[in-house]
GUVOLO-484175 format. One line per field, with one value per residue (C-alpha): x, y, z; chain; residue in three letters. Coordinates in pm, whole numbers, always signed. Example, Ala and Ser with C-alpha at 12.3 -4.5 7.8 and 13.67 -1.06 7.14 Angstrom:
// residues 2
east: [+1230,+1367]
north: [-450,-106]
up: [+780,+714]
ch: [A,A]
aa: [ALA,SER]
This chain:
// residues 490
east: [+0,+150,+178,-111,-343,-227,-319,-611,-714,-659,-879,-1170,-1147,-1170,-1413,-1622,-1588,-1698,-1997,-2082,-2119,-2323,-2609,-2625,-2428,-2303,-2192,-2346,-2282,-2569,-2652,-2921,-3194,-3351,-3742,-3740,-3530,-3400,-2968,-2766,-2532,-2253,-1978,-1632,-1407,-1019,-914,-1339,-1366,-1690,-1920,-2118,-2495,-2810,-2975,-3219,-3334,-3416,-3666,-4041,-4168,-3865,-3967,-4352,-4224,-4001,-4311,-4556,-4328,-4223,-4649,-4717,-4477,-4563,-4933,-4782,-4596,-4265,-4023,-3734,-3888,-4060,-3766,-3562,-3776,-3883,-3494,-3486,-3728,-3615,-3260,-3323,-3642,-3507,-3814,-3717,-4104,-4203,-4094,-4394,-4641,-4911,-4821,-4498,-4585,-4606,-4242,-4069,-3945,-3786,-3498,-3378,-3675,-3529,-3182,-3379,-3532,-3217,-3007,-3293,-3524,-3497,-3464,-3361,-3195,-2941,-2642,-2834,-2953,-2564,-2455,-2663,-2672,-2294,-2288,-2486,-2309,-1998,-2096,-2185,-1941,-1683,-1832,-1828,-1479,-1426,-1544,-1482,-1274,-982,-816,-508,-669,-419,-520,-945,-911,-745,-953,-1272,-1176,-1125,-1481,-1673,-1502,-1543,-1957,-2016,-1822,-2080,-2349,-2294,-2235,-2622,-2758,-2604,-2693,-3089,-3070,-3167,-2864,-3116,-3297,-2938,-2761,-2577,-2376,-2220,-1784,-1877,-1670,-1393,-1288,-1117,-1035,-652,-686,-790,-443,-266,-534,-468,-113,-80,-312,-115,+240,+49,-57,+285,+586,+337,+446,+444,+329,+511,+445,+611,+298,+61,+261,+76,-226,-126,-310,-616,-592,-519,-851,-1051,-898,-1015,-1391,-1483,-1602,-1877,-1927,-2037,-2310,-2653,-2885,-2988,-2695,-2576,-2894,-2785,-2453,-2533,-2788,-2509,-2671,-2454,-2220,-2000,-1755,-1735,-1504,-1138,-1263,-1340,-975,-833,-980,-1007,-634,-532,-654,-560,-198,-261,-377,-87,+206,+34,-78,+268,+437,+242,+271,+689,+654,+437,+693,+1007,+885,+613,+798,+967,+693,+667,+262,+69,-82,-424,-302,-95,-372,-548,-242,-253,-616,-588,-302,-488,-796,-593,-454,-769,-914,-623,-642,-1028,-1049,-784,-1065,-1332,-1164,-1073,-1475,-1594,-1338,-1433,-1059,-1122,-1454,-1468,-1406,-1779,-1843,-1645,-1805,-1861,-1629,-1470,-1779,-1858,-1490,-1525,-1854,-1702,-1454,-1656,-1861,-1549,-1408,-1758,-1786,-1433,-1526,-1855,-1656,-1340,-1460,-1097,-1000,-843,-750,-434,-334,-510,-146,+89,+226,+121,+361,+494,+593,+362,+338,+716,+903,+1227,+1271,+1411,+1698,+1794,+1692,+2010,+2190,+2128,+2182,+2536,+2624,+2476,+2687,+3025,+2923,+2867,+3185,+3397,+3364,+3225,+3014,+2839,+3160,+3044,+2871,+2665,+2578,+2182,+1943,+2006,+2371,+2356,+2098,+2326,+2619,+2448,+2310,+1887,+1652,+1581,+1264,+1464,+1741,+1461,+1304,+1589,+1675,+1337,+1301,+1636,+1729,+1425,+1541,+1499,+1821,+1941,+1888,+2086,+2369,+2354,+2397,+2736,+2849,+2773,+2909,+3251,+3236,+3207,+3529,+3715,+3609,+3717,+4065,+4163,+4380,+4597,+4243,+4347,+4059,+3745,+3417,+3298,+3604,+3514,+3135,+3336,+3526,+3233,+3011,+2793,+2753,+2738,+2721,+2365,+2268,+2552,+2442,+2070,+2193,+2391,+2188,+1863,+2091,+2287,+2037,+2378,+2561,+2889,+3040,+2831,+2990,+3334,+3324,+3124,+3467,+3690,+3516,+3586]
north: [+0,+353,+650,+783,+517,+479,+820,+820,+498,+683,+1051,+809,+597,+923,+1048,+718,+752,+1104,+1071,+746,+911,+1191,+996,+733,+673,+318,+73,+215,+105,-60,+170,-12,+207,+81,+167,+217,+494,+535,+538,+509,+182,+325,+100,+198,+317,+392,+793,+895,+1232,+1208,+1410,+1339,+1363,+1333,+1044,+1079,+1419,+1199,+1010,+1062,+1197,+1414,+1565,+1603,+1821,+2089,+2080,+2132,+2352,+2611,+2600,+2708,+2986,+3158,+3126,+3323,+3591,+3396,+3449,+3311,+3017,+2933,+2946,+2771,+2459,+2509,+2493,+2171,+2055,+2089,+1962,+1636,+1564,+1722,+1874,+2207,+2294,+2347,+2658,+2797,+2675,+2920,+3017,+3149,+3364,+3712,+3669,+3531,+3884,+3932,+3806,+3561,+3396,+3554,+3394,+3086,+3071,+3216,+2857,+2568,+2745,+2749,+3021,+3121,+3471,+3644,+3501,+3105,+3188,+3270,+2948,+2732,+2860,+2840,+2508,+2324,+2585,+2455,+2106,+2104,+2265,+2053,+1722,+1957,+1965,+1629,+1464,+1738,+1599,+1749,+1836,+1723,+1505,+1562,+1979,+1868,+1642,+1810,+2148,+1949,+1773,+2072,+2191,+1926,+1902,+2286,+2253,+2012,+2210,+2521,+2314,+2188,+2562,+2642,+2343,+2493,+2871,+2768,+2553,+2240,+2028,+1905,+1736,+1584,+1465,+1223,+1564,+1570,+1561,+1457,+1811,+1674,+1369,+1629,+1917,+1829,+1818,+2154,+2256,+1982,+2004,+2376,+2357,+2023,+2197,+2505,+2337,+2083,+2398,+2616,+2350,+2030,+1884,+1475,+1308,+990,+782,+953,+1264,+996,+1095,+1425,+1230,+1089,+1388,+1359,+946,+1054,+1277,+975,+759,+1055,+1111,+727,+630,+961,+882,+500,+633,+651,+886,+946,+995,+1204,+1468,+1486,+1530,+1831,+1956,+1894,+1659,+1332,+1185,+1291,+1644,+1771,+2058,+1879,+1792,+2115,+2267,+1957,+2006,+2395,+2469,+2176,+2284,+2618,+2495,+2317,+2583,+2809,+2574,+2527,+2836,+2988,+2719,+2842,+3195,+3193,+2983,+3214,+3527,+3330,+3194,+3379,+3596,+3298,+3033,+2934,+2952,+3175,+3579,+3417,+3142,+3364,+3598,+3272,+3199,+3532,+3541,+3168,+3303,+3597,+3384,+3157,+3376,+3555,+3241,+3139,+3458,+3448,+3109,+3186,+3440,+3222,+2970,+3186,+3309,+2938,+2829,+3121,+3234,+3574,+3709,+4041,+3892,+3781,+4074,+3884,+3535,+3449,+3615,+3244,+3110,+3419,+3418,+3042,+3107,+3370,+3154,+2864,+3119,+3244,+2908,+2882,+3187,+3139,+2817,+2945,+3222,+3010,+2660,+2590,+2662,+2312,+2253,+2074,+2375,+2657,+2691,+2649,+2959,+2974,+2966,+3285,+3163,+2919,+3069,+3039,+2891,+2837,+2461,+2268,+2160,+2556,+2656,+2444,+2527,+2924,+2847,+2665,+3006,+3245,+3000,+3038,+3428,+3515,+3240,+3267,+3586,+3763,+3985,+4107,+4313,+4550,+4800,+4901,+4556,+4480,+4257,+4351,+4321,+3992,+3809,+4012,+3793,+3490,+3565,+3562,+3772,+3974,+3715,+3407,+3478,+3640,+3298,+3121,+3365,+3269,+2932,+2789,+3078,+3128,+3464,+3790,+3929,+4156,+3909,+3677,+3963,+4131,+3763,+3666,+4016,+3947,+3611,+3757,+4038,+3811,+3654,+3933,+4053,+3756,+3724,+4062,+3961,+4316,+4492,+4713,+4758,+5002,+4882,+5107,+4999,+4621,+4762,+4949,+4595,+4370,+4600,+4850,+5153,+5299,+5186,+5255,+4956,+4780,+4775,+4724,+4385,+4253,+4285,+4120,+3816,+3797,+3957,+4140,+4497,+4439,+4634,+4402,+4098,+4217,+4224,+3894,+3764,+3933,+3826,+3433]
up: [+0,-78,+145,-14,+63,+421,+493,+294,+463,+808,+666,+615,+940,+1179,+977,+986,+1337,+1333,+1118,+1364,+1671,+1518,+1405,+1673,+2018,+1863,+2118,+2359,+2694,+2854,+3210,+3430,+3634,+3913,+3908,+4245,+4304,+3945,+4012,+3797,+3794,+3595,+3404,+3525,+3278,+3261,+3206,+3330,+3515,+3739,+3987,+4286,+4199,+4426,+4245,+4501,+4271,+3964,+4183,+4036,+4396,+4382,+4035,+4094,+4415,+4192,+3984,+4244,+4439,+4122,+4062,+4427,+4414,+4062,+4227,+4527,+4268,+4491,+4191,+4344,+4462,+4136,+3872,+4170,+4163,+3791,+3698,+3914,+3765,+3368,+3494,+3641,+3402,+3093,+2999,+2908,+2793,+3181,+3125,+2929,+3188,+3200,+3569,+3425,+3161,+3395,+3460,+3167,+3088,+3468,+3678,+3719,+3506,+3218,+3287,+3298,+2966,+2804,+2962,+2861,+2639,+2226,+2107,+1737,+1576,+1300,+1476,+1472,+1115,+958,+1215,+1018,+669,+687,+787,+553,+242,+390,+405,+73,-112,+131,-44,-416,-341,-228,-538,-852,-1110,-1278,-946,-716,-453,-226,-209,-264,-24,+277,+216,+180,+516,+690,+537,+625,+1003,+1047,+944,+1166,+1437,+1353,+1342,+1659,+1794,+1617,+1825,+2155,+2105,+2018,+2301,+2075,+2136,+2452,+2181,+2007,+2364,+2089,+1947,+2283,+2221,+1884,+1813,+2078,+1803,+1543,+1751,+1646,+1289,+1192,+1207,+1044,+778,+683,+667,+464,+206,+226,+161,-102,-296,-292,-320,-395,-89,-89,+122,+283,+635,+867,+876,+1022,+1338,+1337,+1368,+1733,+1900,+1701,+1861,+2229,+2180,+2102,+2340,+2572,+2471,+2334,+2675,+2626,+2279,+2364,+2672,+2604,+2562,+2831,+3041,+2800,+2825,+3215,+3131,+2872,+3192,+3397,+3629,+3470,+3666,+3423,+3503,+3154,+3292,+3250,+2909,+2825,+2915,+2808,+2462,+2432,+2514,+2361,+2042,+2059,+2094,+1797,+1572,+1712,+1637,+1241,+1210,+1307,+1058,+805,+859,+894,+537,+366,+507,+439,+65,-36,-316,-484,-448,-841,-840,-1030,-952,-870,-672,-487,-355,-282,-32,+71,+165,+323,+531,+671,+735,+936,+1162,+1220,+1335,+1573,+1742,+1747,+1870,+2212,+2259,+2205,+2466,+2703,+2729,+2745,+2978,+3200,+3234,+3139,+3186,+3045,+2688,+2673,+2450,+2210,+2306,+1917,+1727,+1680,+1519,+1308,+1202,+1080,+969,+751,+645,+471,+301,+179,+25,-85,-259,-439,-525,-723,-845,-914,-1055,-1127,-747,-676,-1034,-1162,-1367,-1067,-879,-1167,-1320,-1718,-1961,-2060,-2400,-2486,-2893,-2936,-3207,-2996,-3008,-2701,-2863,-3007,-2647,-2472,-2699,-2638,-2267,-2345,-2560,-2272,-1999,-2204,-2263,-1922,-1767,-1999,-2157,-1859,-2052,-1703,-1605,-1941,-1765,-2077,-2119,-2231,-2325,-2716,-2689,-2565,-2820,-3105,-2993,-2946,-3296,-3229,-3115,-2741,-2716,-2770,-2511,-2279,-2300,-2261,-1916,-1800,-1849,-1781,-1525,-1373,-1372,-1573,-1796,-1497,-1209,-1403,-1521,-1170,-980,-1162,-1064,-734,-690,-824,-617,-289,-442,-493,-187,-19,-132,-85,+188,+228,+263,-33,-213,-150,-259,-502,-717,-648,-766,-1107,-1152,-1141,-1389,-1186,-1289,-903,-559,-469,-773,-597,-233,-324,-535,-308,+5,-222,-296,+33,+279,+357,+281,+104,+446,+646,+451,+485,+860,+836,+661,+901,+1183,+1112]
ch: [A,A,A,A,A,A,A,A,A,A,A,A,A,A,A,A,A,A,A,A,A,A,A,A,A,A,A,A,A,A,A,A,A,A,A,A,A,A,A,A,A,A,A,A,A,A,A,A,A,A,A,A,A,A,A,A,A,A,A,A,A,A,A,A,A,A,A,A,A,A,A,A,A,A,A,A,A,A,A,A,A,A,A,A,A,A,A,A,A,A,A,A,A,A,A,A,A,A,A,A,A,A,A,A,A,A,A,A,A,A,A,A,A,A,A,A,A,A,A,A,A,A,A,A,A,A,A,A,A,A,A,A,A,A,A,A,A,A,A,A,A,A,A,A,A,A,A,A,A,A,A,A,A,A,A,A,A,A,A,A,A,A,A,A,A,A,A,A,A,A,A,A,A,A,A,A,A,A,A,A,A,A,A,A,A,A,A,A,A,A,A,A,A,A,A,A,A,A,A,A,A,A,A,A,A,A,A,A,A,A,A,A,A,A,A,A,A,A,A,A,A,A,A,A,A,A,A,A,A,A,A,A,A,A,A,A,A,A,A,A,A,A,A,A,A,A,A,A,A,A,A,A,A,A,A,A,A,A,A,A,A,A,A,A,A,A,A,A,A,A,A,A,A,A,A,A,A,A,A,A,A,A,A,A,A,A,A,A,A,A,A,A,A,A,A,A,A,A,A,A,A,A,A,A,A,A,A,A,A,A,A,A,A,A,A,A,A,A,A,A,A,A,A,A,A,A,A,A,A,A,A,A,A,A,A,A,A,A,A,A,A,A,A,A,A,A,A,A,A,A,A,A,A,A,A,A,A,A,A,A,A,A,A,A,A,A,A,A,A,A,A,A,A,A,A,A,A,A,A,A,A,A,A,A,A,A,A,A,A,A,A,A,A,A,A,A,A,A,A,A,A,A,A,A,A,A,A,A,A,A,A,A,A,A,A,A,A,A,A,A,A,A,A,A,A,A,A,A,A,A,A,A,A,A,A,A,A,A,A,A,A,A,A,A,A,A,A,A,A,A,A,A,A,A,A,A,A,A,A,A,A,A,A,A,A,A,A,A,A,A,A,A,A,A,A,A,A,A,A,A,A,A,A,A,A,A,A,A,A,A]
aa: [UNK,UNK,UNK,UNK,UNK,UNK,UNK,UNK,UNK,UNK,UNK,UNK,UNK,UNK,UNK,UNK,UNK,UNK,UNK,UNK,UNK,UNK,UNK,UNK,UNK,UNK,UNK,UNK,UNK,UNK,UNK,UNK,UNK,UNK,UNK,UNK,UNK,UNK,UNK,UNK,UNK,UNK,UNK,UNK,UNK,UNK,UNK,UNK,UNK,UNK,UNK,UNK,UNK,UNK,UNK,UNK,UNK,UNK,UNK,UNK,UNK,UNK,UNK,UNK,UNK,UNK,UNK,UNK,UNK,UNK,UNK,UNK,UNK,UNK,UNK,UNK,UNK,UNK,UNK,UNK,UNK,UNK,UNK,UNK,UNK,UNK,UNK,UNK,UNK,UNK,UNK,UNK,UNK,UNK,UNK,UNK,UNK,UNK,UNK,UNK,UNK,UNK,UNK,UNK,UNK,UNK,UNK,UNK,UNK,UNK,UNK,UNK,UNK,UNK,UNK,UNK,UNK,UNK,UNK,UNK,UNK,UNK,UNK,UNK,UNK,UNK,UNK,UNK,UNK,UNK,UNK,UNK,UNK,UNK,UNK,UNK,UNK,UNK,UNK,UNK,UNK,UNK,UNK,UNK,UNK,UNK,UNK,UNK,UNK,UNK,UNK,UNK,UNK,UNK,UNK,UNK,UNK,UNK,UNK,UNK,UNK,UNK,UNK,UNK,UNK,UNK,UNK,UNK,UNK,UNK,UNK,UNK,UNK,UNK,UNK,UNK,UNK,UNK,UNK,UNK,UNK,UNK,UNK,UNK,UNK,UNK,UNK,UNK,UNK,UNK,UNK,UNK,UNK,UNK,UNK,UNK,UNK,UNK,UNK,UNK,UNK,UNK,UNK,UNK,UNK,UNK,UNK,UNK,UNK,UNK,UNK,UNK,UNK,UNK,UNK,UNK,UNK,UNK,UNK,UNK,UNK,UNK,UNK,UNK,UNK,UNK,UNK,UNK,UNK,UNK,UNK,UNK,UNK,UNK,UNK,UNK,UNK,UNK,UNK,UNK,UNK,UNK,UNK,UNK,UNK,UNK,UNK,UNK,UNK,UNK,UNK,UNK,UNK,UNK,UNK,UNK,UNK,UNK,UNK,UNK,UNK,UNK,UNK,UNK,UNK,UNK,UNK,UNK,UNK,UNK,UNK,UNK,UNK,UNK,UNK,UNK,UNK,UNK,UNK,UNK,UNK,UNK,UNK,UNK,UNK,UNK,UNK,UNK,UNK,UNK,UNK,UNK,UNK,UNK,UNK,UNK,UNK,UNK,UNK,UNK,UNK,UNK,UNK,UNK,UNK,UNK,UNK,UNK,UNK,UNK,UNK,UNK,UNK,UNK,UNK,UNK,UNK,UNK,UNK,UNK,UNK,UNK,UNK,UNK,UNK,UNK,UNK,UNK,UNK,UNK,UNK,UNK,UNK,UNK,UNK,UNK,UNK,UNK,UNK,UNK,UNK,UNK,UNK,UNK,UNK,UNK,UNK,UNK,UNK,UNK,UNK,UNK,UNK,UNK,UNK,UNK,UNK,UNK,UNK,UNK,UNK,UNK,UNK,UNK,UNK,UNK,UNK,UNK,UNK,UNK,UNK,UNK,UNK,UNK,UNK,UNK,UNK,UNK,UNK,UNK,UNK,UNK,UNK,UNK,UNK,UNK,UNK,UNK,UNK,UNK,UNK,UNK,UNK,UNK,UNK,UNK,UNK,UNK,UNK,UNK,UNK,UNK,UNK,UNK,UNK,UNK,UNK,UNK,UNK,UNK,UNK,UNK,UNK,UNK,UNK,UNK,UNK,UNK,UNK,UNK,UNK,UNK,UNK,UNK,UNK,UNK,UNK,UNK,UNK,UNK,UNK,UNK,UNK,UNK,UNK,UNK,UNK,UNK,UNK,UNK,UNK,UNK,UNK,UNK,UNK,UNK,UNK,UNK,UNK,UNK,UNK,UNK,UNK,UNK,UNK,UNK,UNK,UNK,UNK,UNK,UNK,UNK,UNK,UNK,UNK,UNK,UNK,UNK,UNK,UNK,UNK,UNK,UNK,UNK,UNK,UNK,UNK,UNK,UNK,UNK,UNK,UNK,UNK,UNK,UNK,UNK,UNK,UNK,UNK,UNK]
């Protein structure tokens, strides 16, 4: 089996598992109740955080007195008392609809009712209705992606990944803002099983897309996270129902609270060392990355769009983890962000069918309606070699484009071509390089430390030291005085 098909083989199996646990809580472990007094026998399990909970509170004589109790009080115009024992009530019954009894209505709009129905009850607005619309566009135009044709799978196939991960993710943020993940207790971690591949996702596809990076065995390793997570969050996945709509009221005997820093900071963490990765590459490469204008705003856009979601999602953790509570003004800029984001992809891929394309990153030929030949073209570049080597034409400091194609006997578009393809250069990069590289020499072996370096600059073919300095820094990232204490240094 080849590298490509192991990690293919290992995209499909988490996402398997993913798509598993969303639609049913498979295997689920069996949990007995006792009729009598209705506690819970729980199965012990290795690496399980757990709470103390009053079973007693799930008993039916223990429900019909919240209900009867909350009743009484809202009779009495007792506020308190009433959303006290109402939220007892909707807790350890799970029947978040109490709260529109008819005894209730007079004080939905005041504290700490209010607070009351804003926890349990659903509730939908423009923040739920971009959630959701953003999740099913990105959803679909993350399976588009996944199966359009004339495209590298590698690039479709990480970007669609992170798509379809990322819609499920906002999806599951819509069920918990309209209060309807009560009715889904089997979304519960179902987020929790790919919080570590976002990261490794975005930066494959970036490096796939700007050097066509291949893939071998050894990047399963970045994988191992994303398998300690489901180590972590399998024995949730496997409960029932049931337990798993006390957990989500917080009544399970399950303490979702490590889990949540557990997964929030690890994740962060996650998107910071990727996201930094692929920030240093962009600033180190991005003017010599060989793809094409379009492609490279792409990269540009993809780059700023991942750092604006690192940020916003250490502000989105730090709200839900309750480390810092004066950031709840900014409690869903995450979401929005990533919201954003697939609408974004989506949009460019409407706009830009040929987004993911073989040819989308590849620069186009600049001389594709030439007549040079392949074999004329080497042997241009052998002439141009032995001109520049041998000849050292570069040291002329009149020296141009026409000159040169005149003594290799063909036109400026030919030896242009030739610079460009062969070169990967223009005619003064290439001209301005050799003088350069024999500067450094000279330079180098002028033991006695006769020589200035405006006459090394004269020597070499510049016309003046400012065009000197300003090519030797852009090929050396160094002065030429900077250099020569460089050499005298060692």
């Amino acid at each position: 089996m080849n590298n490509r098909a192991y990690i293919i083989k290992a995209i499909h199996s988490a996402l398997l598992l993913v798509f598993m646990t969303i639609f049913n809580g498979y295997g689920a472990t069996s949990f007995s109740y006792v009729e009598d007094d209705l506690s819970v026998i729980q199965t012990s399990y290795p690496f399980i955080f757990t709470q103390e909970i009053d079973q007693n509170n799930f008993r039916q004589d223990s429900l019909n007195a919240f209900r009867e109790r909350a009743i009484f009080a809202a009779k009495n115009n007792d506020i308190e008392n009433a959303s006290k024992n109402a939220e007892l009530f909707v807790i350890y019954s799970g029947e978040t609809n109490f709260l529109e009894y008819g005894y209730f209505k007079p004080f939905l709009e005041e504290e700490p009712f209010l607070s009351l129905v804003q926890t349990y009850s659903i509730k939908f607005n423009w923040r739920d209705f971009l959630y959701l619309f953003s999740s099913v566009i990105g959803f679909f135009i993350g399976l588009i992606l996944l199966f359009r044709k004339n495209q590298d799978k590698w690039s479709s196939g990480l970007i669609s990944v992170f798509m379809l991960i990322n819609s499920v993710f906002i999806f599951h943020n819509f069920l918990y803002t309209t209060k309807l993940v009560f009715a889904a207790p089997h979304m519960l971690q179902v987020s929790a099983t790919y919080a570590f591949l976002y990261g490794p996702l975005i930066y494959f596809y970036y490096k796939r897309i700007t050097v066509n990076y291949q893939f071998s065995k050894k990047d399963l390793l970045h994988l191992i996270p994303t398998v300690a997570v489901l180590l972590l969050v399998i024995p949730i996945l496997v409960l029932p129902g049931e337990e798993k709509e006390r957990i989500l009221f917080n009544v399970g005997t399950l303490d979702r609270e490590p889990y949540r820093i557990i997964i929030v900071f690890g994740k962060f963490l996650s998107l910071f060392a990727y996201g930094g990765l692929m920030l240093y590459s962009y600033i180190k490469t991005n003017n010599s990355l060989p793809i094409s204008k379009q492609a490279r705003k792409w990269v540009r856009n993809l780059v700023l769009l991942t750092s604006v979601y690192v940020i916003s999602y250490l502000i989105h953790g730090l709200n839900i983890t309750e480390v810092v509570s004066w950031l709840d003004v900014f409690l869903d800029v995450q979401i929005i962000a990533m919201s954003l984001t697939m609408l974004y992809i989506g949009y460019m891929s409407y706009l830009k069918p040929n987004l993911l394309s073989v040819e989308f990153t590849k620069k186009k030929t600049k001389y594709k309606k030439s007549g040079l030949t392949p074999s004329f073209s080497l042997e241009l570049k052998q002439e141009l070699l032995s001109l520049l080597e041998g000849d050292k034409i570069y040291r002329e400091n009149n020296i141009s484009l026409a000159i040169v194609s005149d003594r290799l006997g063909t036109t400026r578009h030919n030896t242009s071509q030739v610079i460009n393809e062969h070169f990967g250069l223009n005619f003064f990069e290439l001209v301005n390089r050799y003088r350069i590289e024999e500067a450094m020499e000279i330079l180098k072996n002028d033991t006695n430390k006769n020589l200035n370096i405006i006459d090394v600059a004269y020597e070499v073919g510049f016309n003046n030291k400012v065009t000197f300095n300003k090519s030797f820094r852009k090929q050396l990232s160094l002065t030429p005085s900077q250099y020569l204490s460089s050499l005298r240094a060692s």
